[in-house]
C-alpha distance (Angstrom), angle and dihedral (degrees) to the residues before:
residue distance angle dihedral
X1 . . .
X2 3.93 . .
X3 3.87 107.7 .
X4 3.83 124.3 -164.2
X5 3.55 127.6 -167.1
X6 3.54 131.7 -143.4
X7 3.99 112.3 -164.1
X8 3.80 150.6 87.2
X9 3.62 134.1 -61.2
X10 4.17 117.0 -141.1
X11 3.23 160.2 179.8
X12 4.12 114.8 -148.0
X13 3.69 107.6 -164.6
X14 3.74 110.7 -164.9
X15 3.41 134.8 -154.9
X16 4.13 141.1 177.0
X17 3.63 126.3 -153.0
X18 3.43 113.4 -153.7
X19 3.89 91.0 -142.3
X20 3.64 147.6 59.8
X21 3.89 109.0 -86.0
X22 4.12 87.1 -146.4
X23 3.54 93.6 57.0
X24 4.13 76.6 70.4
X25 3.61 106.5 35.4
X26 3.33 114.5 78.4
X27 3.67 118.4 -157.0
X28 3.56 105.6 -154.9
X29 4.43 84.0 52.2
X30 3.57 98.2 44.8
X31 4.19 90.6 110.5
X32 3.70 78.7 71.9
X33 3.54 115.1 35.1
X34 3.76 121.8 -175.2
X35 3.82 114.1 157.9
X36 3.93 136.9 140.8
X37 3.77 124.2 -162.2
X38 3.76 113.0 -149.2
X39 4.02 98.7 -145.9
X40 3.72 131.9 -163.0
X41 3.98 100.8 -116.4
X42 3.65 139.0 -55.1
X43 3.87 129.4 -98.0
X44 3.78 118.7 -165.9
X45 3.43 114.5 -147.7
X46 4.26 129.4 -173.6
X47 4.04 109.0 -118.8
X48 3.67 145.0 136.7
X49 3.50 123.3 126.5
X50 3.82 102.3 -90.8
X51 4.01 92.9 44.5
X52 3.99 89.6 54.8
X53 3.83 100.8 37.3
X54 4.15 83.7 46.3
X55 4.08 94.0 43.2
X56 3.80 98.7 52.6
X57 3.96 77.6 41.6
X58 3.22 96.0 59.2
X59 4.59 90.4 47.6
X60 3.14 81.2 60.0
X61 4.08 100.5 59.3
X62 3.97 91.1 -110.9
X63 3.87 115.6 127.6
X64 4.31 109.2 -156.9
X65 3.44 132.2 -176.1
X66 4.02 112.1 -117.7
X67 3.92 113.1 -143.3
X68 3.70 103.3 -158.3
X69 4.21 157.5 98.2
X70 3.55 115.7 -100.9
X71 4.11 107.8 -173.3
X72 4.00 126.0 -125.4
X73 4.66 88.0 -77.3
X74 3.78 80.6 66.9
X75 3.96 91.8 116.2
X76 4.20 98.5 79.8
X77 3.59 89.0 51.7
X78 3.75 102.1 43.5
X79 3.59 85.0 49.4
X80 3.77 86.7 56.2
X81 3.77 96.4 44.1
X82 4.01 88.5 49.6
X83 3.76 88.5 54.1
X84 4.01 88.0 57.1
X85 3.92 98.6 43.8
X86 4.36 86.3 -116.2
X87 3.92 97.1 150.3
X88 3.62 113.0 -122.8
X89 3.71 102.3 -164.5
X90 3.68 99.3 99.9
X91 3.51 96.6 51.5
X92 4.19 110.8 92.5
X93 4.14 111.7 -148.8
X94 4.30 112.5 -137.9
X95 4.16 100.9 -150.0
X96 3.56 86.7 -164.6
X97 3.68 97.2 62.2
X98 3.65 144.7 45.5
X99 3.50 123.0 -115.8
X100 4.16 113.7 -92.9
X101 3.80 105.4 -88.6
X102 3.58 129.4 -169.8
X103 4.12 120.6 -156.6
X104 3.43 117.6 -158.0
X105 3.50 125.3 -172.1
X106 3.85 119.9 -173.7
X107 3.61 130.0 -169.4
X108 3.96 132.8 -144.5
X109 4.05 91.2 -91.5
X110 3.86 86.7 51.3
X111 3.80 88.6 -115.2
X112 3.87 103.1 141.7
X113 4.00 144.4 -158.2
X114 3.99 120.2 -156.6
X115 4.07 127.6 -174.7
X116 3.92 101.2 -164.4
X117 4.09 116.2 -160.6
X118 3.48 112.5 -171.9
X119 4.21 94.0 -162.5
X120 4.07 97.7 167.9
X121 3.70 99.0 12.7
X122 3.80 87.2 71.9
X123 3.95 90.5 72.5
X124 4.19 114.3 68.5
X125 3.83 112.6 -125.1
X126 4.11 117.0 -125.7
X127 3.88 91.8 -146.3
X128 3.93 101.0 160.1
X129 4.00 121.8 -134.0
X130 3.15 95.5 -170.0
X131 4.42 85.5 114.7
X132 3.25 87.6 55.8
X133 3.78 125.5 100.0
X134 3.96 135.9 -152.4
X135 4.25 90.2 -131.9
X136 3.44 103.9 47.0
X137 4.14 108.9 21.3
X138 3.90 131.4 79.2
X139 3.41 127.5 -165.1
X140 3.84 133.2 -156.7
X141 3.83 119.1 -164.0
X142 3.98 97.7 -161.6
X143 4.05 119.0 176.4
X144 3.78 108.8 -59.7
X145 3.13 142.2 111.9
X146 4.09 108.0 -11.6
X147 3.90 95.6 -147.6
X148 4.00 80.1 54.6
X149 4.15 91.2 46.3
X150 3.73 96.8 52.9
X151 3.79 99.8 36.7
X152 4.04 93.0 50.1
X153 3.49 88.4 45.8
X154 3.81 90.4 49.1
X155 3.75 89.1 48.0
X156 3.73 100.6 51.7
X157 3.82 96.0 45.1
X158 4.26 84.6 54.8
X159 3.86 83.2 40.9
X160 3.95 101.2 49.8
X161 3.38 90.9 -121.5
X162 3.54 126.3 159.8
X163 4.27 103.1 -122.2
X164 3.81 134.7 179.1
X165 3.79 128.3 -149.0
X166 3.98 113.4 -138.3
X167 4.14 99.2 165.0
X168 3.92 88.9 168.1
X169 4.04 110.8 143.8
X170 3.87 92.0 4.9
X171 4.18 96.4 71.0
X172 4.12 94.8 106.1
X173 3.80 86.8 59.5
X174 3.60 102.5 60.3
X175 3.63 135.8 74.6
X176 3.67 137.0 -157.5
X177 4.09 102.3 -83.9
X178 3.95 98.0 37.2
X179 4.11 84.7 44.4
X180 3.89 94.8 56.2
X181 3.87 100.4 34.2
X182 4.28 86.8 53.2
X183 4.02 91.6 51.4
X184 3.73 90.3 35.1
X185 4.14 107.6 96.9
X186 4.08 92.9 17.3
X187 3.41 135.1 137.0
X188 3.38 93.8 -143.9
X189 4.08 155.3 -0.6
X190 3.16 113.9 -149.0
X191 4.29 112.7 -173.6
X192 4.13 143.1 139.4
X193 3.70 115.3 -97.9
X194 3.84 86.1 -100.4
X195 3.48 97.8 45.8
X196 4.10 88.0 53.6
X197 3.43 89.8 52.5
X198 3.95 93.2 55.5
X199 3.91 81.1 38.3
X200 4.54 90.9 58.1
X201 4.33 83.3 41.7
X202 3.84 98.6 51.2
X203 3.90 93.5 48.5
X204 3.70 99.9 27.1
X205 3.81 96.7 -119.1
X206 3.35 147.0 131.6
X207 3.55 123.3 -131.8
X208 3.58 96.5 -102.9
X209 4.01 93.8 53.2
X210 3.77 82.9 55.0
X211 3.38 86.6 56.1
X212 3.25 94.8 59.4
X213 4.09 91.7 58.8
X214 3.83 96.5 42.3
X215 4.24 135.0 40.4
X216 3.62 93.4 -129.1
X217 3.09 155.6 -2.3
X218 4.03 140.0 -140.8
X219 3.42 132.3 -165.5
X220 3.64 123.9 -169.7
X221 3.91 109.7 -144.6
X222 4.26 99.2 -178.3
X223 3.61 111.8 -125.1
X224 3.64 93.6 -9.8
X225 4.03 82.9 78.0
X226 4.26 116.8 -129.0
X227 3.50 152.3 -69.5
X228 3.48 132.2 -126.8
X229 3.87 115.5 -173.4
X230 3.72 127.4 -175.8
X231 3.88 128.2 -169.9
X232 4.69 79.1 -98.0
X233 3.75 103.4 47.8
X234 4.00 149.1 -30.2
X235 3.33 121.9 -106.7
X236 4.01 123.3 -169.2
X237 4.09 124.4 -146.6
X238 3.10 120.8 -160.6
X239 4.03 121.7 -134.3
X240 3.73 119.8 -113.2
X241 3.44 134.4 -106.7
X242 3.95 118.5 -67.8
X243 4.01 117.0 -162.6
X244 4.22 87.8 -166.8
X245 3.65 130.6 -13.8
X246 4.09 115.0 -133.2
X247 3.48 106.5 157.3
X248 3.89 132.3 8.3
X249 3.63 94.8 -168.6
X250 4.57 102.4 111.7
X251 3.33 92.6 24.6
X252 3.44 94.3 117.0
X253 3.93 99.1 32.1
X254 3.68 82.9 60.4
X255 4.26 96.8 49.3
X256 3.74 77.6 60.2
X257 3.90 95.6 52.6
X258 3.86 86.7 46.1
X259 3.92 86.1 41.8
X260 3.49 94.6 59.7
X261 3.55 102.6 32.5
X262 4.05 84.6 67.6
X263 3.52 92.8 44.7
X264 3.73 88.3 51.0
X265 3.63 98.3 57.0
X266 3.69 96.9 43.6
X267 4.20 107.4 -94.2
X268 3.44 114.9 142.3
X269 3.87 118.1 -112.8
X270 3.62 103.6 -91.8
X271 4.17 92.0 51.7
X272 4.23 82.5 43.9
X273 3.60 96.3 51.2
X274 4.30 82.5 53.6
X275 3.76 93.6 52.8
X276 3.90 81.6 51.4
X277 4.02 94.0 55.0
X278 3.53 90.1 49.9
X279 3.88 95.0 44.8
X280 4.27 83.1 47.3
X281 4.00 94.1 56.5
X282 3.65 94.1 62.4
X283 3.33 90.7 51.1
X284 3.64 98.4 53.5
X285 4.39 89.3 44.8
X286 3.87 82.6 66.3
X287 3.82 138.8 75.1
X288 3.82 104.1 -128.1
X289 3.76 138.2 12.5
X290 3.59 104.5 -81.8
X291 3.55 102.7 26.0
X292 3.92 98.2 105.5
X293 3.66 130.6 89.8
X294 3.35 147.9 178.9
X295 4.08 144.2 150.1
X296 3.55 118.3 -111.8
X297 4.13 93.3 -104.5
X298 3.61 90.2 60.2
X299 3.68 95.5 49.6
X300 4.02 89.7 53.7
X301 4.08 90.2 48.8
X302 3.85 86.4 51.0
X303 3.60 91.1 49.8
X304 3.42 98.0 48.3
X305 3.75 91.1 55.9
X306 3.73 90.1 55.3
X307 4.33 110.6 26.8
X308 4.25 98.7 9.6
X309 3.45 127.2 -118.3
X310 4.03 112.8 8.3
């Protein structure tokens, strides 16, 4: 199965404060905030929803096609992508721009404070499916760019080709018409349980009615594992087996590798939504997004331990 995804490209810069930020924010001057947090260093880290989703991807022997704008400091993470066998063909570099960054600073009670700049990610990417094919391709629209959401979307449903919604980060840019047409024709939504909730507010439905407008959907529930519910019947997964937990951050960009790696080689839902609980917990043991790693044979043996045989 050819699998395209949708979804950003970025660098997450990371920093710790070795403070509290409200010993520094004072409430009774916040109309005219003026504060600088002295941190501890800087780590840069590769992320963005379409790198993460494609780099567990790629662990687990899948080559995708990334749809998305990469600014002119592309060459440190091609290089990494290269190293990892993630094709970088489908992704369309914007010389004028950097690539969207996120910088995170956190502070010693894990409160944080993030300035997001989307540089390239402003610009939609022209990435043609026209190669693609409605029996043997998937696509995932993850949070991007929203002119690149709708119009994939748009094309697959003329195209016959199998699409899944993954809104995630991008919620407070929709409204209620774009919201329903996107999941409208689907094969699948795929959200946390808070993001379904903003999901049911936007459009004024209840789950059910959304039902109606998608096949499925999935709803991540953190260490209390997933659901998947169909317009028949619910059925819960549990999540796999974590030895420590360091950093939530990719979980859920790599349930979606795991996700579609099942779907990819044939396993129903419920056994693809495993293989996507398993590919979460090594996210989660690590510090970062793409900091895991694994072959193939030790994924299976970790499965086993959890689900059975694979």
């Amino acid at each position: 199965m050819d699998i395209y995804i949708s979804g950003s490209m970025a660098y997450d810069r990371i920093m710790d404060f070795p403070g509290y930020f409200k010993d520094y924010i004072l409430p009774d001057k916040i109309h005219m905030l003026n504060v600088c947090f002295n941190v501890n260093g800087l780590q840069e880290k590769f992320g963005g929803t379409a790198g993460n989703i494609a780099y567990s991807l790629s662990l687990l022997g899948e080559r995708s096609t990334i749809i998305a704008t990469i600014g002119k400091d592309y060459a440190a993470y091609f290089e990494w992508m290269n190293r990892n066998s993630i094709p970088t063909d489908g992704i369309e570099i914007v010389q004028d721009e950097f690539t969207a960054g996120a910088y995170i600073t956190t502070d010693r009670s894990d409160n944080q404070i993030t300035g997001f700049n989307p540089g390239a990610m402003k610009r939609p990417t022209g990435y043609d499916l026209g190669n693609a094919s409605s029996g043997s391709s998937i696509v995932l629209i993850a949070p991007g760019n929203l002119e690149d959401m709708t119009g994939y979307a748009s094309k697959c449903r003329k195209l016959g080709i199998p699409y899944i919604c993954d809104p995630g980060q991008s919620l407070t840019l929709w409204n209620r018409d774009l919201m329903k047409e996107w999941i409208n024709g689907s094969m699948m939504l795929i959200t946390n349980d808070y993001e379904l909730e903003v999901i049911m507010d936007i459009t004024g439905l209840e789950k059910n009615e959304l039902l109606g407008m998608t096949e499925m959907i999935i709803t991540t529930l953190g260490e209390r594992g997933s659901l998947i519910s169909t317009r028949e019947k619910d059925i819960s997964v549990p999540s796999a087996k974590v030895s420590a937990i360091m950093d939530p951050t990719g979980a859920g960009d790599a349930y979606r590798a795991g996700l579609l790696k099942g779907l990819s080689i044939g396993r129903d839902i419920e056994a693809s939504a495993r293989i996507g609980a398993v590919a979460a917990a090594y996210a989660v043991e690590k510090y970062g997004t793409q900091e895991h790693s694994y072959s193939f044979a030790e994924f299976s043996a970790r499965y086993e331990k959890d689900f059975g045989q694979l």
